[in-house]
Structures are given as C-alpha cells and as structure tokens.
Backbone as CSV, one residue per row, in Angstrom:
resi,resn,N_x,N_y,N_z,CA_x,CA_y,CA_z,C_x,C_y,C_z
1,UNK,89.440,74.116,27.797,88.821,74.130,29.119,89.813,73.666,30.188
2,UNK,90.525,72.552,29.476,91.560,72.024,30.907,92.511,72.996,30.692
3,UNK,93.146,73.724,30.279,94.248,75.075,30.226,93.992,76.173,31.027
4,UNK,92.405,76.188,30.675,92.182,77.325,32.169,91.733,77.071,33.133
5,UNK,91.722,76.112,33.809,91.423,75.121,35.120,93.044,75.345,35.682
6,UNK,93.974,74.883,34.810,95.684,74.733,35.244,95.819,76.291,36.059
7,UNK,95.541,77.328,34.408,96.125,78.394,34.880,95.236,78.706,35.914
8,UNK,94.118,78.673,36.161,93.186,79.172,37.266,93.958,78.533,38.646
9,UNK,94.092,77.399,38.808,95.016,76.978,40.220,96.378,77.302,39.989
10,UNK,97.331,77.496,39.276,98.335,77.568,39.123,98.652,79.562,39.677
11,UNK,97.221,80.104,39.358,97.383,81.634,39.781,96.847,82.166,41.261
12,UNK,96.182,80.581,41.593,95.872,80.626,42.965,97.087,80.286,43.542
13,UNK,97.817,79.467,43.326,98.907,78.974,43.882,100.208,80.357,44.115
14,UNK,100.016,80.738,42.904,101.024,81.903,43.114,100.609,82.929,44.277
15,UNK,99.304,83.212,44.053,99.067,83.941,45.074,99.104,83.278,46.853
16,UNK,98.608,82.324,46.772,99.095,82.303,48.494,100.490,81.838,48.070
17,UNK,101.551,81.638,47.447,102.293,81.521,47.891,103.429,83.250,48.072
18,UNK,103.048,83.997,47.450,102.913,85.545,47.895,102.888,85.828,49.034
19,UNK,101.220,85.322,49.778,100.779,85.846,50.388,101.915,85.164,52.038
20,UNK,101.898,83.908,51.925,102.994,83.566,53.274,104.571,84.276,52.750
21,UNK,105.040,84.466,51.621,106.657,85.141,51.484,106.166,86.215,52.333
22,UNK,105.209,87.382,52.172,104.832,88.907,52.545,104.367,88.650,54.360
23,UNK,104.265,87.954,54.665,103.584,87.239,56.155,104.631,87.690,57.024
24,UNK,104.970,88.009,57.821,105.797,88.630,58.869,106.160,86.799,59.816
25,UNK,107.195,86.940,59.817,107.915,85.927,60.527,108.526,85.963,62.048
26,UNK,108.381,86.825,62.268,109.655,87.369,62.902,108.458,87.280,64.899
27,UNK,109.448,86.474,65.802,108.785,86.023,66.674,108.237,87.693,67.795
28,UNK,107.028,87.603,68.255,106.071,88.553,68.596,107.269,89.091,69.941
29,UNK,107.467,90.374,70.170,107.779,90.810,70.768,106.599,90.977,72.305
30,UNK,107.138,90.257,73.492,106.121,90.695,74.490,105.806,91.863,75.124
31,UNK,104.549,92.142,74.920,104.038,93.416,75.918,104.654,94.072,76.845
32,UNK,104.806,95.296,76.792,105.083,95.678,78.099,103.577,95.975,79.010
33,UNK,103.695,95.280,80.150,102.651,95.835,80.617,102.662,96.972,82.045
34,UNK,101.874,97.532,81.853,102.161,99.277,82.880,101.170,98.696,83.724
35,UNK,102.155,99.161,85.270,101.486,98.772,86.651,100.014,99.217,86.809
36,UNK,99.247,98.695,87.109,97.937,99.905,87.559,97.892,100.814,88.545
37,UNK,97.515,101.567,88.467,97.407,102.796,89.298,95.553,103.072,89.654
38,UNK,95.867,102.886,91.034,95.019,103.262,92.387,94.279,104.729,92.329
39,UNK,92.578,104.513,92.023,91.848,105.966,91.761,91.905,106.388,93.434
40,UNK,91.908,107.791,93.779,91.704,108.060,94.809,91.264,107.258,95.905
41,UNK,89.768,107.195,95.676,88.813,106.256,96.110,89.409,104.714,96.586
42,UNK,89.694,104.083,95.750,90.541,103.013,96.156,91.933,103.063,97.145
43,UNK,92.509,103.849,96.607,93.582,104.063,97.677,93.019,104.557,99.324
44,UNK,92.266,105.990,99.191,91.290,105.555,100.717,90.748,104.569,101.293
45,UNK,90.115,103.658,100.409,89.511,102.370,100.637,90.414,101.314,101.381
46,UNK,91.793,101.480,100.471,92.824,100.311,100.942,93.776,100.613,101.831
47,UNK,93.791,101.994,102.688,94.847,102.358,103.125,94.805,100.984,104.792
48,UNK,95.633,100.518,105.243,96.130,99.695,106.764,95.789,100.649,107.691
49,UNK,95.384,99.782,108.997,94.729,100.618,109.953,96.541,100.558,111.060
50,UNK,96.113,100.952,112.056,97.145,100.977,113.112,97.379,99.732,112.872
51,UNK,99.168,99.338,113.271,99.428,97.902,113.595,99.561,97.139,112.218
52,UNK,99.020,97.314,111.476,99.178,96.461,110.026,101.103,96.470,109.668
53,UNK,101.231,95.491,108.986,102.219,95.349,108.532,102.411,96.693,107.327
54,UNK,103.431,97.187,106.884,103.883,98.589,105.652,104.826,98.524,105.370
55,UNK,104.922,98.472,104.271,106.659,98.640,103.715,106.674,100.401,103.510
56,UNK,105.894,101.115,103.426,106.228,102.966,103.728,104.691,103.518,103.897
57,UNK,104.896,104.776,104.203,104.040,105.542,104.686,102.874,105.809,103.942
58,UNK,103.134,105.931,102.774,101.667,106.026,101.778,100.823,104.505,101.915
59,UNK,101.441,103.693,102.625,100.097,102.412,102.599,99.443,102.605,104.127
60,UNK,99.697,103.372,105.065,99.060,103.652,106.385,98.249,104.572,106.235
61,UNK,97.048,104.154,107.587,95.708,105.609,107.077,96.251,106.675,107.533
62,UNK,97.272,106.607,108.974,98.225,107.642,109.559,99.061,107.715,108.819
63,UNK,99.969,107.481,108.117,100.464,108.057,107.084,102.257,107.998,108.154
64,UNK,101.915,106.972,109.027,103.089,107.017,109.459,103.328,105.388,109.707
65,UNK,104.729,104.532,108.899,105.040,103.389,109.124,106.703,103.566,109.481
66,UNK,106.507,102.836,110.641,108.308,102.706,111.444,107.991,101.319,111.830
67,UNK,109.666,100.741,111.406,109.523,99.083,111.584,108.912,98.521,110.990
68,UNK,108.147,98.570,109.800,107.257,97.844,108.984,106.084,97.601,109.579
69,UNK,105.399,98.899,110.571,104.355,99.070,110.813,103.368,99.926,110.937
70,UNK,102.084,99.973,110.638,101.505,101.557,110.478,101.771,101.907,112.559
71,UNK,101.861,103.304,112.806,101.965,103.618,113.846,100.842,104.469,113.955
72,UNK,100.707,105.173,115.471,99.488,105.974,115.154,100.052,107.338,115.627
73,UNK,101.020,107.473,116.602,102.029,109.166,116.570,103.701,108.547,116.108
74,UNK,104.019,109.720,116.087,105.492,109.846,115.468,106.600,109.558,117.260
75,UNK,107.612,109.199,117.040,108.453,108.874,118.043,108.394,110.354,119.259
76,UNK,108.467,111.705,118.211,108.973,112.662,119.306,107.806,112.791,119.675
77,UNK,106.150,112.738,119.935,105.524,113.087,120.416,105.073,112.595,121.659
C-alpha cells in the first residue's frame, strides 16, 4: 500500500514537473495596437467649425485649414 502512494506522487511529480519544462518562458511580446478609424457619421459629427484650431483640411467642415485654422473661402476668392 505504501509503494503505491510513493509511486502515485512520485508520477504526479513527474508530471507537473513536465508540465512547467513544456510552459513557454519566453517574455510576452507587446501588442501592436491599430489606430481607430472614424465611421462616416462620426467624422461629420467631429468635423471644426470656422476659426477652430487644424493641423489639415480633412478636420474642417470647409474643408479648408491655412495657418492652423479652419477658414471659410480660399485666399484667391
């Protein structure tokens, strides 16, 4: 009875010690994570009115930024 008590833990033992050798070690590579992207709807929603600050033209509702600002006509008009 005490012989197969030994081998009974002694075959548990083998096995987790298996189970951490087979265990992946190796430190987690981080995510890349991808920008989100703006549904239509939202982008209408969020576009700057005249006068707002813009770093380019797709963030103005005119669709026109000079000087880092939405404008409401273009220079030659």
């Amino acid at each position: 009875m005490h012989c197969r008590k030994m081998m009974a833990v002694l075959l548990l033992c083998s096995l987790l010690l298996s189970q951490t050798l087979c265990a992946s070690l190796r430190p987690q590579q981080p995510r890349l994570t991808r920008q989100r992207r703006m549904t239509p709807f939202w982008r209408g929603v969020s576009l700057r009115p005249v006068g707002a600050s813009c770093r380019d033209s797709s963030e103005c509702i005119t669709m026109l930024c000079r000087k880092n600002r939405c404008f409401l006509r273009t220079a030659s008009e």
